[in-house]
N, C-alpha and C positions, 0 to 999 in steps of 0.2 A: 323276198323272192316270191313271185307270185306263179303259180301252179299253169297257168293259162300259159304261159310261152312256153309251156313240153308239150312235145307233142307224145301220148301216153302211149298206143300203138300203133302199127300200120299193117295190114296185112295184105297178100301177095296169093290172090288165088290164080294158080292156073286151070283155066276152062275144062271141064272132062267131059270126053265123050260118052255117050250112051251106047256101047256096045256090050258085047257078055256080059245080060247082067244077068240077078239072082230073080225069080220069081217073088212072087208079094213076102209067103208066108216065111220062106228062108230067108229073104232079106229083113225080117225084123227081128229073126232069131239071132243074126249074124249083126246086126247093127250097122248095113250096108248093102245097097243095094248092088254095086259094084265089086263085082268078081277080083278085078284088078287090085283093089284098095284090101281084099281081106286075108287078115292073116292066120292061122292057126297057131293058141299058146301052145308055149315049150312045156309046158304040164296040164296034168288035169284035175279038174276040180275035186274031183274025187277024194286024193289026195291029200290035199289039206283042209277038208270037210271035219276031221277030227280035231285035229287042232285051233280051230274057230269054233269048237264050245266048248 
């Protein structure tokens, strides 16, 4: 069975508008420039800062 007849992925972008976005320096903190796209985690880093050393 030879690997070349799959097809391995397809992907499905829908178009985004450029509307409320974040300015330069928030959006590379937030990893997005897109208001719409960002979410806030459900905890904080703080938090398990202790238990990662």
């Amino acid at each position: 069975m030879s690997v070349k007849k799959f097809k391995l992925a397809e992907a499905y972008v829908i178009p985004q508008e450029y509307r409320d976005l974040f300015d330069i320096r928030t959006a590379l903190r937030k990893g997005t420039i897109f208001k719409e796209l960002y979410r806030e985690l459900p905890w904080k880093r703080e938090d398990y800062e202790d238990e990662c050393r």
